[in-house]
N, C-alpha and C positions, 0 to 999 in steps of 0.2 A: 504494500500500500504506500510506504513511505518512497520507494524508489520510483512509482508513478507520477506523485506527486511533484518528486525533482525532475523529473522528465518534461512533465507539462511545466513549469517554471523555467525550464533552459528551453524550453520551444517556444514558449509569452517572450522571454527576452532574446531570441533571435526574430521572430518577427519582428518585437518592438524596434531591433537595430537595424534591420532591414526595412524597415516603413522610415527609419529617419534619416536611412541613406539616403531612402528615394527621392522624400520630400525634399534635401537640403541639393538635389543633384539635378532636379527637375528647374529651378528658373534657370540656371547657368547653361542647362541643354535646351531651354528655348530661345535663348539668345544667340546662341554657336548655332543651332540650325536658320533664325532669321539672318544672321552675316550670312550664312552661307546663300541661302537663298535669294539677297540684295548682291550678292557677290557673283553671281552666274556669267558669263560674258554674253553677249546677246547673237544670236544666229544671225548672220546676215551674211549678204554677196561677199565683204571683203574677206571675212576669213577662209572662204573658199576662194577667195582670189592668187590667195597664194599657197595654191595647196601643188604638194609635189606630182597628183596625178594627173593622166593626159587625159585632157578635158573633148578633144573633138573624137569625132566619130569614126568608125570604120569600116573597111572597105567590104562586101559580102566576101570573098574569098580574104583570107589572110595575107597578109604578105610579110615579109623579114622584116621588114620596116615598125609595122606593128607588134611581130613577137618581141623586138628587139626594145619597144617602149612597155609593152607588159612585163617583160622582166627586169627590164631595165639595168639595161647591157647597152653596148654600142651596137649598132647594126652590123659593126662588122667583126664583133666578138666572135673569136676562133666557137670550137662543139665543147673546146674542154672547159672553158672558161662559164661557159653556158651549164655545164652539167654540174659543175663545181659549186655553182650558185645555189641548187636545188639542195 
């Protein structure tokens, strides 16, 4: 009976210290998630202005010209240099 008792007493005071973590951890986590969320950078055309992929289109058959910007190689990268990449 008596070992029950201190059971439930060492479980009241880890809740208790767990409810006071939370409570003293909760304003300063809604202020770090508002910076964060006032801190986001805003989507727009420039940051894909300079983005390092090739933006136009291509041709219906492939050609070297293109594998050569998908992997991004010189066009006129030897096969070993090309495989090496992989």
């Amino acid at each position: 009976m008596a070992s029950s008792v201190i059971l439930a007493g060492l479980g009241l005071a880890a809740v208790g210290f767990g409810a006071r973590f939370v409570i003293r951890t909760i304003p300063a986590l809604g202020k770090k998630m508002a910076d964060t969320v006032y801190n986001v950078p805003k989507l727009d055309s420039k940051i894909f202005a300079s983005s390092k992929y090739y933006k136009g289109g291509f041709e219906p058959k492939m050609t070297k010209r293109e594998a050569a910007l998908i992997l991004n190689v010189s066009p006129n990268a030897s096969q070993q240099k090309v495989r090496v990449i992989q």
